[in-house]
N, C-alpha and C positions, 0 to 999 in steps of 0.2 A: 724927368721930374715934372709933376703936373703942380703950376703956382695956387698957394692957397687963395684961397675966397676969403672975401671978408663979407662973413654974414650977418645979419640984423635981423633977429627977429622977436616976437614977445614972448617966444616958447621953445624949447628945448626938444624939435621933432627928431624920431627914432628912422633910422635908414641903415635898411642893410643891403650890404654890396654882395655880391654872388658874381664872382669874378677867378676866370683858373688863373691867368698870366699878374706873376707877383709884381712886376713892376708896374702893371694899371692899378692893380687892387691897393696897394700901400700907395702910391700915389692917389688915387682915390679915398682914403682912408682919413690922409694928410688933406687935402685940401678941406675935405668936410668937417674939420674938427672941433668948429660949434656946433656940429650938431652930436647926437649921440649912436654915435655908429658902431656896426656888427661887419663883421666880412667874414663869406663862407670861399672856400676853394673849388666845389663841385657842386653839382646838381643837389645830391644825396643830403651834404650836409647844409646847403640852402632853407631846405627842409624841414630840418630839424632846428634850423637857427630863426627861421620863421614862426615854429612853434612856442620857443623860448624866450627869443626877444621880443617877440610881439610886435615888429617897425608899424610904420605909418605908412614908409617908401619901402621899395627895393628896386636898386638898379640892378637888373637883372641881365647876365652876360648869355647870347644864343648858344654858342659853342661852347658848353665845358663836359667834363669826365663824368662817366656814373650817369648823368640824366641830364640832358639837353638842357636848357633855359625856355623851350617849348611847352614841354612835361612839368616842367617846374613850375609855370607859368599856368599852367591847367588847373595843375591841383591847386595852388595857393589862392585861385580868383572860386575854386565853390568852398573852400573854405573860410577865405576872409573876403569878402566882397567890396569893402572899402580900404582893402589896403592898395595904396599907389604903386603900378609897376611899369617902372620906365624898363625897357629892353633895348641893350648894349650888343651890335652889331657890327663887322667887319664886312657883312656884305651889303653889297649896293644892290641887288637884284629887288625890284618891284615886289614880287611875290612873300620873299622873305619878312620883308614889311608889313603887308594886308596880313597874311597870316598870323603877325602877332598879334595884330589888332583882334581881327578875328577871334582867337580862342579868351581874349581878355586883355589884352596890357594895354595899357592908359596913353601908351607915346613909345617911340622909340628914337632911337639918336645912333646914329652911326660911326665906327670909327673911321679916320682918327677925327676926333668932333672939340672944337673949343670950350674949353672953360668957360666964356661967356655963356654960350649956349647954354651948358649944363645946367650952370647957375639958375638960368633965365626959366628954364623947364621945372626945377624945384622950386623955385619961388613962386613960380605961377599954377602949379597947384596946392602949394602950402597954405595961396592966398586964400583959394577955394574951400578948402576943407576950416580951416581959423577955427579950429576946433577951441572951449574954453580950457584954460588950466584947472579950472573946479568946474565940477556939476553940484549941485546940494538939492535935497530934496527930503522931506520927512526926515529929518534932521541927519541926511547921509550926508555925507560929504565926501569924492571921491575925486583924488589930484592926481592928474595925468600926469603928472609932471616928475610927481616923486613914484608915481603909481603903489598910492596907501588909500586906503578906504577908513572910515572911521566913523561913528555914530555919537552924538551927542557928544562930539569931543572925546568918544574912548575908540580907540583902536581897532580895527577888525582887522581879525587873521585870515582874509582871503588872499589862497591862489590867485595866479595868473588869469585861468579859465574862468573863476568865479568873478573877478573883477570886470572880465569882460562879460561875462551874462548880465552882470548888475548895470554895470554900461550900457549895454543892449536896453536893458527894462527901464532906465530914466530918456534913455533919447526916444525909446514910443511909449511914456507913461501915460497912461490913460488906454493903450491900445491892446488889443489882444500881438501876443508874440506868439506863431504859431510853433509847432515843437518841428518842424519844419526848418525854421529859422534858425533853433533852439540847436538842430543836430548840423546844420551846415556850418555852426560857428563851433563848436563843439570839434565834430567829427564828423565827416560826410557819413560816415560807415558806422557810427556809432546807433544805438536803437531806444524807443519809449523809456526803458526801464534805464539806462545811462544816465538822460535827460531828468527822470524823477527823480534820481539818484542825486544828483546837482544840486535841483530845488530841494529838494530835505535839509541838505547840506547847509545852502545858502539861508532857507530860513530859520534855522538852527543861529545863524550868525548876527541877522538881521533883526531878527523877528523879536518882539517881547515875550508872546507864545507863539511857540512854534507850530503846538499841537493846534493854535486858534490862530493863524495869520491874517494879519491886516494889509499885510502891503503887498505880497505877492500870492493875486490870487488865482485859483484854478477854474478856468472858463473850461467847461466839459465840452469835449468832443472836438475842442482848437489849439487850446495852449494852456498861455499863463497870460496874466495882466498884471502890471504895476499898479496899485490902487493909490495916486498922489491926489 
């Protein structure tokens, strides 16, 4: 049994564990239990848990069923590029290591590895990222915390993915977001008409008129721009 942590922090960060051997993962589970945690069994449903839960972290395990922690580790860094991937190792070999770095993950820690450590690794990049619990902007307001969006104090019914396009467009307001950007957070595989498809959506939700947008505009030939 791995001893709980006692965590302090000013926010409520989202961490999912991708771990095959059940007694790391529920003892993993258990110790992080201020935070707001996911656990997947294999590679496959990593993946899918990734897609859903949206974390911040994942402590990612090398060795599991269905898809490595390698492969998992590939695709999740061109799709979310800011999410934290620490990789959970049994091997000590040199190589093992570089190469995780290499394809993308952020740190790795090997087993069997202290609690302090762990702690020490999540804290010190949670300190970096001190993301705010609100953004607000043209009277949006969007809380990470509860992850609700809302305008002038009414409610908006955004998804998952629209929450985070919207995310995307206040942290470079003012900047062109190219569809580039637009489809790696999306979908690597996803195409132009997908992406349109989004922003219609989005300013449908946002927008006063939608057929006339003010705040998310179309820069021909690059993107979109938040207009704040």
């Amino acid at each position: 049994m791995i001893a709980k942590f006692s965590i302090l922090t000013r926010m409520q960060y989202k961490i999912l564990i991708a771990e095959d051997e059940d007694d790391m993962r529920n003892g993993l589970k258990e110790c992080l239990e201020d935070y707001i945690v996911e656990v997947a069994s294999d590679g496959e449903d990593a993946l899918l848990k990734a897609d859903s839960f949206l974390p911040d972290m994942m402590l990612l395990d090398v060795m599991m069923p269905k898809r490595n922690g390698f492969d998992v580790c590939r695709a999740l860094r061109k799709k979310y590029p800011s999410m934290i991937i620490i990789m959970l190792t049994a091997k000590s070999e040199e190589a093992s290591k570089v190469m995780g770095l290499n394809i993308g993950a952020d740190d790795y820690i090997t087993k069997p590895f202290s609690n302090l450590e762990l702690l020490a690794k999540i804290n010190a990049f949670f300190r970096k990222i001190a993301k705010p619990e609100v953004s607000e902007f043209c009277g949006i307001k969007l809380d990470f915390k509860k992850y609700e969006a809302s305008k002038n104090g009414i409610p908006l019914d955004l998804n998952a993915r629209e929450f985070q396009i919207l995310n995307l467009f206040s942290e470079k307001r003012g900047e062109v977001v190219s569809r580039e950007e637009l489809m790696q957070l999306i979908d690597s595989s996803s195409n132009s008409r997908t992406i349109d498809n989004y922003i219609v959506k989005l300013r449908q939700k946002i927008e006063d008129d939608s057929e006339n947008p003010k705040l998310i505009l179309s820069i021909r030939g690059l993107g979109y721009k938040l207009d704040a």
